[in-house]
N, C-alpha and C positions, 0 to 999 in steps of 0.2 A: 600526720593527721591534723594536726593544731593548725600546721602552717596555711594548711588547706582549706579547711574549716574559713579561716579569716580571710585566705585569699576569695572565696566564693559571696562572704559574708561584706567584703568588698564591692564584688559585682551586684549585686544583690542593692546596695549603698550607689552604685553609679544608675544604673535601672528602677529608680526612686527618683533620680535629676532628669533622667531623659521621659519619666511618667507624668510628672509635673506641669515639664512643659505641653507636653501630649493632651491635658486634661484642661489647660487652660487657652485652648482654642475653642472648646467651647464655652459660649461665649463672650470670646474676644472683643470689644467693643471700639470703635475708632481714636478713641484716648490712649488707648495702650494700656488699657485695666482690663478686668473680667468683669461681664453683668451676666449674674445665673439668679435669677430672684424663682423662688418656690412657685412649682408647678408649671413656670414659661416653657417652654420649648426646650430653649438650649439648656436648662436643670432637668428636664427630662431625657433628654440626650445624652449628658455627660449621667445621670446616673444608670442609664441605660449600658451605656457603654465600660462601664465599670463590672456592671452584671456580669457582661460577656467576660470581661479580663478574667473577674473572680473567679469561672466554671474553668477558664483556659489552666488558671493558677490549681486547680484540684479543689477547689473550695464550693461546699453547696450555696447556691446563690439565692433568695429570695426576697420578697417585698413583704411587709406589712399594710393593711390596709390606710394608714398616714400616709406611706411610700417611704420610710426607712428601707434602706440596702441594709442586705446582710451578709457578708462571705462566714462561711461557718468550716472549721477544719475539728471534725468529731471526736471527741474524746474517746478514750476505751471503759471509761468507769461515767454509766449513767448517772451512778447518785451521788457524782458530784455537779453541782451548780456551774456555768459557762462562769468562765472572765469573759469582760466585753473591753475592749479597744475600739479606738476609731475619732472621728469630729464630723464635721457638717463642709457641704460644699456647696450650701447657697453662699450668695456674696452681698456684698453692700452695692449699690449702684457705681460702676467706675472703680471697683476693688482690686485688689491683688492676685496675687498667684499660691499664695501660701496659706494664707487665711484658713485655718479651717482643713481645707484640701491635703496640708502636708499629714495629717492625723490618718487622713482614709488611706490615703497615697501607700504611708509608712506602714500603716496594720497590716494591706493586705498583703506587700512585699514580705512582711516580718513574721504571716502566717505561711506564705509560700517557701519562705528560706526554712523554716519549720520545719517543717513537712519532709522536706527534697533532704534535708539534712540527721533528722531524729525522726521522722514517722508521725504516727498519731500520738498525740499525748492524751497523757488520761486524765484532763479534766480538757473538756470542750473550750476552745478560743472563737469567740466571734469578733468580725470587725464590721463597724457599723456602718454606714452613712446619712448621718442622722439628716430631718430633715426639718429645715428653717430654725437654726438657730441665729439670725442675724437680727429678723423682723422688718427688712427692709422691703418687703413687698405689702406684708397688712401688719395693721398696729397688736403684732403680740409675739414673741418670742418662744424661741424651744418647743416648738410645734411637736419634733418629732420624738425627743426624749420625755417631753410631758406624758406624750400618750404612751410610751416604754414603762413612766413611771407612776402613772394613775392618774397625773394631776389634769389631765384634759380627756375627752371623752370620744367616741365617735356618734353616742347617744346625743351627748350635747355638745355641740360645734359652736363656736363663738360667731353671733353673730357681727363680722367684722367685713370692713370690704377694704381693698384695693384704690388705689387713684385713681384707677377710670370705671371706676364704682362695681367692681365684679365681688363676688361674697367668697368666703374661702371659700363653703361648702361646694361652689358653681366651681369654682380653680380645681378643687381637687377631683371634682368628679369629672369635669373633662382631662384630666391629666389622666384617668384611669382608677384613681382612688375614692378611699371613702368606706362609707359603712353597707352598700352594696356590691362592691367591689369582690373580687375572687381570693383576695388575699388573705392571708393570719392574720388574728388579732392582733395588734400592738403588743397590750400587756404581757410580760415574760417575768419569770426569775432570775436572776444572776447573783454573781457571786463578789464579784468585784467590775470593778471600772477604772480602766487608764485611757488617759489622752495624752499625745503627743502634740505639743503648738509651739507656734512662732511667738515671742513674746509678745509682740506689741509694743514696746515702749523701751528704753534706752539704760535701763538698772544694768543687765549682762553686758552689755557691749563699753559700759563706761565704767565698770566693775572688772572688767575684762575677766569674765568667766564663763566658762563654756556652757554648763549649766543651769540653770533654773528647777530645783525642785519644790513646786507650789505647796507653801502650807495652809493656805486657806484662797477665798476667792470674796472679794467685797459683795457686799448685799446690793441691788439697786432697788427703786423706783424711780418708776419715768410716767410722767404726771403732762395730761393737755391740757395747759388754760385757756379760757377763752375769757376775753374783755370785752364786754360788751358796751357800747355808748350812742353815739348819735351820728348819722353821717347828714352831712349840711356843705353848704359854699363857702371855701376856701377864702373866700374875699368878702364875704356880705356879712361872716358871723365871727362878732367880737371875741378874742381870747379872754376873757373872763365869764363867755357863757356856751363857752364850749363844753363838749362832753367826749372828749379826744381818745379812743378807745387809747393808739398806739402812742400816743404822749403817755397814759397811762400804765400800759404797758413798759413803754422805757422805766419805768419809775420801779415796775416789781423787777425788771434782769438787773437794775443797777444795785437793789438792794441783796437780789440773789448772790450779784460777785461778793460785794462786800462782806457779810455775810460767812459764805464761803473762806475767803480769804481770813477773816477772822478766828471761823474754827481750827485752820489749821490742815496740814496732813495729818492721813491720808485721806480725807473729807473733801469731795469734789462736786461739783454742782454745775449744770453746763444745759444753757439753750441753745439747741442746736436748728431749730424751725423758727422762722416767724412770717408770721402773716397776717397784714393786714387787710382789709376790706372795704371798698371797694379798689384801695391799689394805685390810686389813678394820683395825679399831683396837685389836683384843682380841687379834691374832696375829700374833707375828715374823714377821717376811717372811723366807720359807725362801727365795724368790729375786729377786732387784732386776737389770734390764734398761735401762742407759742408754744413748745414744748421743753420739758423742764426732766433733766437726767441727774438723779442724787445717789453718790455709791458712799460705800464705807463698808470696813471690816467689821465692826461690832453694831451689832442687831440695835442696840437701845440707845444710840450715838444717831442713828439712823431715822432710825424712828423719831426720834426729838429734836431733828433737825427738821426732818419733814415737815411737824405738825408745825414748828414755831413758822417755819415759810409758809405756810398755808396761811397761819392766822395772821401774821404781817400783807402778805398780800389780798387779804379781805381789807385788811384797815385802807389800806395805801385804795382800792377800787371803792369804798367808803369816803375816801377826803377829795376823791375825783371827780365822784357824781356819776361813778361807774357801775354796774354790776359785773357779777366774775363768778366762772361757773371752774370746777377742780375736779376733773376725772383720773382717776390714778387704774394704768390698764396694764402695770409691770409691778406687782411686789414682789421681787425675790430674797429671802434672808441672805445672808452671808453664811457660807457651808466650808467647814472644815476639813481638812484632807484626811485620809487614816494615819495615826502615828505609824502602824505597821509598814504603809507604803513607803509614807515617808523616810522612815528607818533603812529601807529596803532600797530605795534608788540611791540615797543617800552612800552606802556599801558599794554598791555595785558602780558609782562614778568612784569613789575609792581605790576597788580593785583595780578599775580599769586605767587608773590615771588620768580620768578626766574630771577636771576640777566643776565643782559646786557650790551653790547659791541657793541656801534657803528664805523664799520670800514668796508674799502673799501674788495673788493675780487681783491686777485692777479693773479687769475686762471678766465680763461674765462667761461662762462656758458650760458646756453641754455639762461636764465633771458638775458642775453645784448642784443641777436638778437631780441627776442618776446618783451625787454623793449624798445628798439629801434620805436615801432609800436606800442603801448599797453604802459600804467603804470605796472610797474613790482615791485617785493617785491623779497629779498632772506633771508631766515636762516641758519646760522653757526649752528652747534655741532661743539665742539672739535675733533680733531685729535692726537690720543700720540704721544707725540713727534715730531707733523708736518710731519708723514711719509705718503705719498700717494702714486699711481701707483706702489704700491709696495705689495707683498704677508703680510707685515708686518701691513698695514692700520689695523686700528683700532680705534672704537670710544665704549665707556661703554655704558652699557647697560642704565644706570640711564640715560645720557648726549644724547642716539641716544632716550630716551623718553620724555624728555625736550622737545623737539625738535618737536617731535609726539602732544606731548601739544600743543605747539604753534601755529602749522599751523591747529590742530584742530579746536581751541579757531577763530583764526582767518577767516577761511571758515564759519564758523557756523557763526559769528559776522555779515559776509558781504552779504553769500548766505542765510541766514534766515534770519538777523534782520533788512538788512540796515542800516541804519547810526544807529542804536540806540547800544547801549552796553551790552547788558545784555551778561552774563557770560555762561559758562557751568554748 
C-alpha cells in the first residue's frame, strides 16, 4: 500500500511538469517568457481554463467577484475553518513559467491526489488563484488577496489606471468582474494559509538545499517621484541656469545606492523606472518620473530608512532649483510566518529526508497579506541561478517535486489528521 501510495504520489509529481508547461501557453509571448497581466485576455483564459481542470479534478470550482479562482475539495466537519493553499498567475511583462503559477499548479494537483487517495477530509482545503499579485498591469499589488483579506474593497476601487489609460474598475468589468458582477463576495474566513513558490534568488541553490522554509517575508514600499524643473534648448541655455529635472534626478538614485549600500543587508533599495520628459536629445528634461522599491525585514529599519530618503531627496530637489513631488502607492509591513507552520514543514522535510533551510523571503507574496489575518506558512524550491521575471526562470524537475511533497505531506497532516502526525 505505501509502495503504491508514492508510486501514484509520483505521477501525480510528473502531471504538475506536464501542467506547467500546459498553462504557460497562455500567454506565450515572442521572447520565450509569459505576459498574463490582470484581466487581459490571455489571464482570462488561463484562469478560465484552470476552472475547467479544477471541476475535471472533483473540486467545486468558483470565482469571486475580484476574479480569484477557487477549487474547493469539502470537508466533512463544517465548523471547522478551510486551509487555503495556492499563488497568483498574473506575470511580470516577458516573465517566467513558474512565478506564481507553480503554487496553483501544485494545490490543485495536491487537492486532487487527496481526494482519489484518502477521500474528503474533515476540514475543507481550498486552492486559490489569487489575482494580481505582481502589479505589473496598474500601480498596486495583491489585488486579489487584499480583497480575500479586507484590505481593498469592491465599494472602493482604487482609482488607478493602466499604460494605455484604462481604470481597473473599466478592466474588471469587461473581464466579467466587479461589484455587479454574479459572483461571491471576496471576503471569507479561513483558518490558515500555505504557499508553495520558486525562490527567486540564489540562497538554496548555493546552499545547496532542497528546501526553503520562509520565516518571515521583508516589508516593501514602492514610492513614484516625480522631478519637476524646466524644459528649454539644449544649446542656447547655460549649465549654471538650468533647472535639469534628470540631472536632478541622477543626483537622488546616486545617493539612493549609496545609501543603501551603507545600511547594509538585508536592506535593499532599487529604481527600477525612469522617465524623463520630454525625452528627446536636444531638450532638458523639464520633468523626470522614477520609481523607488525599499524592502527590509524589520518594520522600523524600514520606515526610518524611508523617511530619511524622502527628506534627503527634498534637500538634493532644493539645491537644484527643483521641485519633487513623493507618492508612496505600496506600504506593506513585513509579516511573519506561524512558528506552528514553521515547526511543522520543518518535521515533515525531516521525516522525509529532504533537507531544509530556514530563511526569510525577499520577494513579497500573497502569504504576507493573508499572514497578516490568518497564521501563514511558505515553501522555497530553488531558482538557477536566482533568475526570476525572466524567460530564463527555472526550477528542476526533482526540486519543483520536493516541493509537491511538502505541501502534500503537510495539507494531508493538518486537513485530515489534525494535530496528530501520521505520514503519507
Amino acid at each position: 500500500m505505501v509502495e503504491q501510495t508514492a508510486t501514484l504520489l509520483e505521477q501525480y509529481s510528473v502531471r504538475m511538469l506536464d501542467m506547467l508547461e500546459w498553462l504557460s501557453r497562455y500567454g506565450a509571448d515572442e521572447q520565450g517568457g509569459v505576459t498574463r497581466l490582470l484581466y487581459t485576455r490571455e489571464w482570462i483564459a488561463a484562469q478560465e481554463a484552470l476552472c475547467i481542470y479544477m471541476k475535471e479534478q472533483g473540486l467545486e470550482a468558483f470565482y469571486d467577484q475580484a476574479g480569484n479562482l477557487t477549487g474547493r475539495l469539502k470537508g466533512t466537519n463544517p465548523e471547522l475553518l478551510p486551509v487555503i493553499t495556492g499563488s497568483h498567475i498574473d506575470t511580470v511583462i516577458c516573465g517566467g513559467k513558474y512565478d506564481g503559477a507553480y503554487g496553483v499548479v501544485a494545490g490543485i494537483l495536491a487537492l486532487a491526489y487527496l481526494q482519489q487517495v484518502h477521500g474528503s477530509p474533515a476540514r475543507t482545503i481550498d486552492v486559490i488563484s489569487l489575482c494580481e499579485e505582481e502589479g505589473s498591469r496598474f500601480p498596486l499589488t495583491y489585488w486579489g488577496s487584499g480583497n480575500i483579506a479586507g484590505n481593498y474593497s469592491m465599494n472602493r476601487i482604487p482609482e488607478v489606471k493602466d499604460r494605455e489609460g484604462i481604470t481597473l474598475e473599466e478592466a474588471m468589468s469587461e473581464a466579467g468582474f466587479g461589484p455587479d458582477s454574479p459572483y461571491r463576495s471576496c471576503l471569507r474566513r479561513w483558518d490558515r494559509y500555505i504557499e508553495l513558490h520558486i525562490e527567486q534568488g540564489f540562497v538554496l541553490e548555493r546552499s545547496q538545499q532542497q528546501i526553503g522554509v520562509v520565516n518571515g517575508i521583508v516589508g516593501q514600499r514602492r514610492i513614484r517621484v516625480s522631478v519637476n524643473g524646466e524644459s528649454n534648448h539644449a544649446g542656447t541655455t547655460p549649465m549654471g541656469w538650468r533647472r535639469d529635472s534628470l540631472a536632478g534626478a541622477a543626483e537622488m538614485i546616486s545617493y539612493i545606492r549609496r545609501s543603501a549600500l551603507e545600511m547594509g543587508d538585508p536592506l535593499v533599495a532599487t529604481v527600477g523606472s525612469l522617465q524623463p520628459s520630454p525625452g528627446v536629445s536636444n531638450v532638458i528634461a523639464g520633468e523626470t518620473v522614477f520609481t523607488l522599491d525599499i524592502r527590509h525585514i524589520d518594520r522600523q529599519v524600514l520606515n526610518d530608512y524611508t523617511d530619511r530618503v524622502h527628506q534627503e531627496l527634498r534637500k538634493i530637489a532644493g539645491q537644484e532649483g527643483l521641485d519633487m513631488s513623493w507618492e508612496e502607492h505600496l506600504n506593506i509591513d513585513p509579516v511573519l510566518m506561524h512558528p506552528a507552520i514553521i515547526n511543522d514543514l520543518q518535521r515533515i522535510g525531516e521525516m522525509s529526508g529532504i533537507s531544509c533551510r530556514l530563511m526569510p523571503s525577499g520577494a513579497g507574496h500573497d502569504a504576507q497579506v493573508l499572514g497578516s489575518q490568518r497564521p501563514a506558512g511558505m515553501i522555497f524550491v530553488p531558482s538557477r541561478q536566482g533568475i526570476s521575471h525572466n524567460p530564463l526562470e527555472y526550477t528542476a524537475a526533482e526540486d519543483l517535486m520536493q516541493g509537491f511533497r511538502i505541501l502534500t505531506e503537510w495539507l494531508y497532516q493538518y486537513a485530515y489528521r489534525g494535530d496528530r502526525h501520521e505520514t503519507l
